[in-house]
Legacy VTK file of the C-alpha trace (Angstrom):
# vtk DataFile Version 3.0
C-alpha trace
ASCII
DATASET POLYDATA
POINTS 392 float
45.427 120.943 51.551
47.471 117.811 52.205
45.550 114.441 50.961
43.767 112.680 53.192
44.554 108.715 52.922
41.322 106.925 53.779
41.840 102.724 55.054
40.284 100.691 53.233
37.138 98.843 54.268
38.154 95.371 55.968
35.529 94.072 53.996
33.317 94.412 50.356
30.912 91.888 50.898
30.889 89.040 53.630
32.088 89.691 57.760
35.687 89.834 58.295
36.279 89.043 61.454
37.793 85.866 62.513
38.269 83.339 65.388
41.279 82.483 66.902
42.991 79.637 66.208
42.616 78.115 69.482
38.951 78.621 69.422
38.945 77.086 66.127
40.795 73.679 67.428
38.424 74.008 70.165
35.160 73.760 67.661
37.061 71.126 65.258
37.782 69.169 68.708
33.452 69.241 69.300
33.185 68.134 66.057
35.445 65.345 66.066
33.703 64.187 69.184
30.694 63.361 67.101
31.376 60.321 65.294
28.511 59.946 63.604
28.884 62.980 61.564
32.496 62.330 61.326
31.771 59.240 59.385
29.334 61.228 57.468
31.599 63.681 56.601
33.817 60.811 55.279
30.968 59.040 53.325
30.322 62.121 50.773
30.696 61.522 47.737
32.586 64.376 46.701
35.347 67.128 48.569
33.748 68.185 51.622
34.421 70.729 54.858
33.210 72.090 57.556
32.447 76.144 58.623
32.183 77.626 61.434
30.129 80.921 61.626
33.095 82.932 60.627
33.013 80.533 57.725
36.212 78.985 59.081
37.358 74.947 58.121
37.105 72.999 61.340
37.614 69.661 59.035
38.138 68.223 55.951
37.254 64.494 54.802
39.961 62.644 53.067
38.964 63.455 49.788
39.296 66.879 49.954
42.661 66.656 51.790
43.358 64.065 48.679
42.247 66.965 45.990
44.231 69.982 47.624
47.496 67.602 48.274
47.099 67.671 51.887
49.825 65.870 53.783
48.368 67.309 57.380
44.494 68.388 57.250
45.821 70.796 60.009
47.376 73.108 57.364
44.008 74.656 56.215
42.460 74.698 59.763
41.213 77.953 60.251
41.694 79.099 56.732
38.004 80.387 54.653
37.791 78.212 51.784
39.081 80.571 48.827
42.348 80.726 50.644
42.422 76.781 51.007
42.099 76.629 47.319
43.982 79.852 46.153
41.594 81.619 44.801
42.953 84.788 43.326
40.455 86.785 45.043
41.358 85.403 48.514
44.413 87.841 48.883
42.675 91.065 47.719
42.131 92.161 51.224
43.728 91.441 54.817
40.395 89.606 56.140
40.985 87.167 53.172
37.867 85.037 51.421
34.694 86.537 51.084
35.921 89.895 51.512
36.485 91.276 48.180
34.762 92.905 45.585
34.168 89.940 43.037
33.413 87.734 46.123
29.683 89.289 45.815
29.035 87.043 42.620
30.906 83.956 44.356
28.387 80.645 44.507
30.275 79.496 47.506
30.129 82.501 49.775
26.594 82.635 48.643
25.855 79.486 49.789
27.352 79.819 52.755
26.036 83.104 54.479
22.664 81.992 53.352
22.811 78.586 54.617
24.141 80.422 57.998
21.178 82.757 57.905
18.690 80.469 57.041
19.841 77.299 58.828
18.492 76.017 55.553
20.249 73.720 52.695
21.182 75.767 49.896
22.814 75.011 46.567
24.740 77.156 44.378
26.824 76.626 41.154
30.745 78.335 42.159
33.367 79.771 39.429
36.346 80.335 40.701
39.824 81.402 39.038
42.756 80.217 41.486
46.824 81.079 40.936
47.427 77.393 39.909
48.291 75.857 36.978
45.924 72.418 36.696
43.104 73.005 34.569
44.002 76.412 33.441
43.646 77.692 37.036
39.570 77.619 36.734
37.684 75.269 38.785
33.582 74.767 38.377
31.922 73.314 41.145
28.250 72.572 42.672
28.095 73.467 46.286
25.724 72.032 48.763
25.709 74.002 52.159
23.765 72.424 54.608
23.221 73.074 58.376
25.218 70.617 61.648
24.294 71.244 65.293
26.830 69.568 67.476
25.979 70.524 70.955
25.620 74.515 71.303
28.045 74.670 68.187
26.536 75.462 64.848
28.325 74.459 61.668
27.915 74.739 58.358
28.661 71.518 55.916
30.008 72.181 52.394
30.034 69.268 49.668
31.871 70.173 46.331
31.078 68.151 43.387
33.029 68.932 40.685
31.223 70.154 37.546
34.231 71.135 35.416
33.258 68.503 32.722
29.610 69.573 32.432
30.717 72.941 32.084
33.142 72.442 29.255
30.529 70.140 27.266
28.185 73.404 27.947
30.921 75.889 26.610
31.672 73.451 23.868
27.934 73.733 22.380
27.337 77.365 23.523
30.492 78.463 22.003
31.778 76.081 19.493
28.792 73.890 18.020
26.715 78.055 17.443
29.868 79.502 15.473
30.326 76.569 13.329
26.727 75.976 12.862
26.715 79.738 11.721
29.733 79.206 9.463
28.379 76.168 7.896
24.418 78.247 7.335
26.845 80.459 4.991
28.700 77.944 3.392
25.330 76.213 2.421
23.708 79.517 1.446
27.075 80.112 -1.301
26.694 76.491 -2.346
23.236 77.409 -3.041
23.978 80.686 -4.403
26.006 79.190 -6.971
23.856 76.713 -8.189
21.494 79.091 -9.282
21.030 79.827 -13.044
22.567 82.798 -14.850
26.161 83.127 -12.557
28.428 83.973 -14.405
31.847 83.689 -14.472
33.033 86.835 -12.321
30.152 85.925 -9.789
31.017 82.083 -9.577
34.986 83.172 -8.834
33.487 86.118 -6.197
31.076 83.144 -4.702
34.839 80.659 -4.841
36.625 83.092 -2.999
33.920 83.624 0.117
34.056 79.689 -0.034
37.779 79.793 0.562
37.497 82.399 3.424
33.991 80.330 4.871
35.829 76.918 5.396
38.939 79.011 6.510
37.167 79.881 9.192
35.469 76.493 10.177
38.798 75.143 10.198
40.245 78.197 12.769
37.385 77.459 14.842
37.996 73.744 15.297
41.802 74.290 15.698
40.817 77.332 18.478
38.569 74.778 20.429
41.422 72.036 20.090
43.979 74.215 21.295
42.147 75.667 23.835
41.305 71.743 25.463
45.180 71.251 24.936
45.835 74.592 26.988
43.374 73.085 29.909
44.729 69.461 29.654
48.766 71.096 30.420
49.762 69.162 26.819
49.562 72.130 24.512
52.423 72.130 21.959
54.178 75.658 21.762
55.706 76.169 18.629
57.435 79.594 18.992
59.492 81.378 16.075
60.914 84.907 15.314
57.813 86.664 13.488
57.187 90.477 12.439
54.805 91.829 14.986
53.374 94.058 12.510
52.523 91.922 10.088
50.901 89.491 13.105
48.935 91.908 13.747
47.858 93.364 10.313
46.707 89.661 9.448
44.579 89.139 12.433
42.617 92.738 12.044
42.534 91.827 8.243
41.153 88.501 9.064
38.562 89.808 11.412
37.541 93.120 9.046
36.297 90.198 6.636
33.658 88.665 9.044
30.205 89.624 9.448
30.988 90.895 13.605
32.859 94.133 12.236
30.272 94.935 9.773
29.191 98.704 10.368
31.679 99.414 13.031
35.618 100.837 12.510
38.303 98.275 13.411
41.203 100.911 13.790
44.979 99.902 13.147
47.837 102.044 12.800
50.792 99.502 11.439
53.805 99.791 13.670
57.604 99.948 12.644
59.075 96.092 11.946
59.285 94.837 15.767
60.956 91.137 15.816
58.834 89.245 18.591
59.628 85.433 19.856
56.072 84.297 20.180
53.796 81.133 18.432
51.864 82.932 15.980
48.766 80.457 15.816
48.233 81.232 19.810
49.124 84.409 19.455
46.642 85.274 16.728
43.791 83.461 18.594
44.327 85.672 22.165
44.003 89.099 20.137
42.053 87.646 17.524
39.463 86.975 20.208
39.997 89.797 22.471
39.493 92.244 18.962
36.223 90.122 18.321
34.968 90.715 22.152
35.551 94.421 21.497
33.560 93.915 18.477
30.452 92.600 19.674
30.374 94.930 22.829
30.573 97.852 20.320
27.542 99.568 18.569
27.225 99.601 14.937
29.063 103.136 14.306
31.864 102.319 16.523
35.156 102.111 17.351
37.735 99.281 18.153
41.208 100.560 18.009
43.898 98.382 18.070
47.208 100.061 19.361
50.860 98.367 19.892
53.823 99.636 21.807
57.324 97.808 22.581
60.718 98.663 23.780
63.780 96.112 23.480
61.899 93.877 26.647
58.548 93.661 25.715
55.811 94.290 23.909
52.151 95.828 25.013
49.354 95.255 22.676
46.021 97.352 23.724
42.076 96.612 22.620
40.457 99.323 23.300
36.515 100.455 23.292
34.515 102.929 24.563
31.626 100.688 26.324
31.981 99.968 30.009
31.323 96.676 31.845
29.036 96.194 34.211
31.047 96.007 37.684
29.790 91.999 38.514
31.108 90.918 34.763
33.891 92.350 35.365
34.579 90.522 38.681
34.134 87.026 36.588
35.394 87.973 33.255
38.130 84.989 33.251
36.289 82.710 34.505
35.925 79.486 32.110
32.517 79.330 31.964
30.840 82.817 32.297
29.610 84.619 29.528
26.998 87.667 28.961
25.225 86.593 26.144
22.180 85.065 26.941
23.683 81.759 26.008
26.002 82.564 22.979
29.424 83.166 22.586
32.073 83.202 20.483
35.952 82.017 20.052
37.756 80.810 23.138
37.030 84.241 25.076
38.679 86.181 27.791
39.366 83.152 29.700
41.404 81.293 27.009
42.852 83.951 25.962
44.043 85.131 29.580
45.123 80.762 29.667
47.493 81.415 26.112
48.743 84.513 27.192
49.861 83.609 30.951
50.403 79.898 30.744
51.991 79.463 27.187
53.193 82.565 25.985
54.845 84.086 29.584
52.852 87.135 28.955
50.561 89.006 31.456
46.370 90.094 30.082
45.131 92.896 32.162
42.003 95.018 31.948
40.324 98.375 32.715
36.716 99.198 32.400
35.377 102.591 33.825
33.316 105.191 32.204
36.447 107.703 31.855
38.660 105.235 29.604
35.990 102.720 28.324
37.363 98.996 28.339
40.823 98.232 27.683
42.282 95.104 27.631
46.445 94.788 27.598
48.784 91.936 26.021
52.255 92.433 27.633
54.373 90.195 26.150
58.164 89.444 25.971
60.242 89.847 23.292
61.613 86.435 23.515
59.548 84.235 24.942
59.830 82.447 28.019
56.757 79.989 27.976
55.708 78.595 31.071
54.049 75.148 30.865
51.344 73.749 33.142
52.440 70.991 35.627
LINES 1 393
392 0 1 2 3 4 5 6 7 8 9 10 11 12 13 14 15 16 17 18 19 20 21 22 23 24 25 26 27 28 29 30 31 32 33 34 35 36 37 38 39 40 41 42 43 44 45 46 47 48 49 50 51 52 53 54 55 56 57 58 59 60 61 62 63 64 65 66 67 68 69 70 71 72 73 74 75 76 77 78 79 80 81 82 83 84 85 86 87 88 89 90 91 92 93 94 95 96 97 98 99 100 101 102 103 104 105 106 107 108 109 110 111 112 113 114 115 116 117 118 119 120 121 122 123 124 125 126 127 128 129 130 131 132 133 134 135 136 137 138 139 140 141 142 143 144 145 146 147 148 149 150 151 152 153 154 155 156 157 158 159 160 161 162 163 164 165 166 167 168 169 170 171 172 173 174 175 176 177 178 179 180 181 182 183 184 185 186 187 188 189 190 191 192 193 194 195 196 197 198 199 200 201 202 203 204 205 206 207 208 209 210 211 212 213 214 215 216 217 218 219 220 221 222 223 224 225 226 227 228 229 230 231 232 233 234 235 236 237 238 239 240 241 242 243 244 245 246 247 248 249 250 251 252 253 254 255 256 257 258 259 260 261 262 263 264 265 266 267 268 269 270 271 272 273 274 275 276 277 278 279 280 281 282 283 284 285 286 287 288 289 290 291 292 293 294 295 296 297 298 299 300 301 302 303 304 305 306 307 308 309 310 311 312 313 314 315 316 317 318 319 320 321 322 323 324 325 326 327 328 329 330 331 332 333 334 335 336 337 338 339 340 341 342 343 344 345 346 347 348 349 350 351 352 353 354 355 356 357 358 359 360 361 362 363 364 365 366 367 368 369 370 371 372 373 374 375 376 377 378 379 380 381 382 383 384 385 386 387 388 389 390 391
């Protein structure tokens, strides 16, 4: 029986339909005749459009056409917002933003549909990951949808304000501030350890060497965070050099077999041949480092993490693999900068900075899968000589 090829639904989550771009000029011409809420429009404080009901821009005020580089304001008319700000969502079907899968967990659509079914203001915090390079491609914003009548024309008014710096201090302290605190609990607990009577000589220089490895670790952890703010800022220094992939990647599953998130689970690694690989080690070891730990945490005491490596003379294609599946709405945010599933905990710079190394510094490509057949695989794809691409 021949297959039969089934289209695609126009839409996962929000209406697809659109109006024509004549009817759109038509609706940004009512507006415009308004000047009151023209000059309102201008007077926000932040980035700010307005939807129609097919959540199309009629206008823009100045500062949004300021933030998006906007010689013309007539070059997004029309557009949905994701595709306005290139979100990498916006292109995953043909009706465009707010049609996709992962736009079901999107503040902004949110916002929007409920503001036009509710004719109510509505607030919602927005993620979203775009195919630019400022920032590390993630913006964080608070949108305010609120309700405009001009005439019989119904609009919707969106204000942006940008919380990208309240969501890094929150990462910072979620992420950062827990790990070290953690780190510095055990260093304490040694120092204490070792001022106890009766330690002898073996025990003081078993007690040294869990010292060494302690403060090791503080000082990866503030060199991860540093990097990673480098990595957002665009002023990251590569430093790339011919290294033994192997022996890259027998140090960072060492490394990580020594800390207290692979105790009672297997953190499989069959070394590979010598492979010579153009890459800088530090970042290098800090993407798989983190995706291994990731894998770690998701994975029940009793299991698996396997750790598997493949190349050919162009590249190189590390794979962290598990057998847990994520849930289908993490997976639609799982690079976003600040998103994270553990009731306010995290740990090293996460899928999102490692996805920020890997792409933006290292000209490689991180890719997942997650489905109950394969379990969760994450991919490094590398080159063999690097060709770094730098933010700007």
């Amino acid at each position: 029986m021949p297959t039969i090829l089934r289209p695609r639904a126009e839409t996962a989550f929000a209406s697809a339909p659109r109006e024509s771009i004549d009817t759109v000029r038509a609706q940004r011409d009512v507006f415009l005749a308004e000047p009151v809420v023209v000059s309102l429009l201008e007077a926000m404080p932040g980035p700010a459009f307005v939807l129609n009901p097919r959540r199309q821009i009629v206008a823009v005020n100045r500062l949004l056409s300021e933030t998006l580089g906007l010689a013309d304001p007539e070059a997004v008319l029309g557009m949905r917002p994701g595709e306005a700000v290139h979100c990498t969502h916006s292109a995953e079907r043909p009706a465009g933003c707010g049609t996709s899968n992962a736009c079901a967990q999107c503040g902004a659509v949110s916002a929007v549909l409920e503001c036009l079914s509710t004719r109510k203001r509505v607030v919602r915090e927005c993620r979203i990951v775009t195919t630019g390079d400022a920032d590390g491609g993630a913006l964080d914003f608070r949108v305010h949808a609120s309700p405009l009548t001009c005439g019989s024309n119904e609009f919707v008014v969106v204000g942006l304000q940008d919380i990208r710096d309240e969501k890094r201090r929150e990462v910072l302290e979620r992420v950062f501030f827990h790990d070290l605190l953690g780190t510095a609990r055990d260093v304490h607990e040694i120092a204490e350890r070792l001022r106890q009577p009766g330690v002898d000589a073996v025990e003081a220089l078993e007690y040294h060497g869990v010292l060494e490895q302690l403060t090791g670790r503080v000082v990866e952890q503030i060199e991860s965070q540093r990097a990673l703010l480098s990595a957002e800022r665009g002023d990251l220094d590569v430093e790339p050099r011919e290294v033994d992939l192997a022996e890259l990647l027998t140090g960072t599953v060492d490394s990580l077999r020594r800390q207290d998130v692979a105790a009672g689970r297997t953190l499989r690694f069959e070394s590979i041949r010598r492979c010579p690989l153009e890459t800088d080690p530090a970042l290098f070891g800090r993407a798989v480092g983190s995706l291994l730990r990731n894998a770690l945490e998701a994975t029940a005491p009793g299991g698996t993490v396997e750790l598997t490596c493949e190349y050919d003379h162009e590249v190189a294609t590390i794979t962290v693999h598990n057998d847990g599946v994520i849930p289908d709405d993490v997976q639609q945010q799982i690079f976003q900068r600040s998103f994270t599933t553990r009731g306010g905990h995290g740990r090293g710079i996460g899928t999102y900075g490692a996805r920020l190394f890997v792409e933006h510094y290292l000209g490689g490509k991180l890719a997942f899968m997650s489905e109950p057949r394969v379990g969760t695989l994450f991919l490094v794809i590398l080159p063999r000589r690097m060709q770094a691409r730098r933010p700007g």
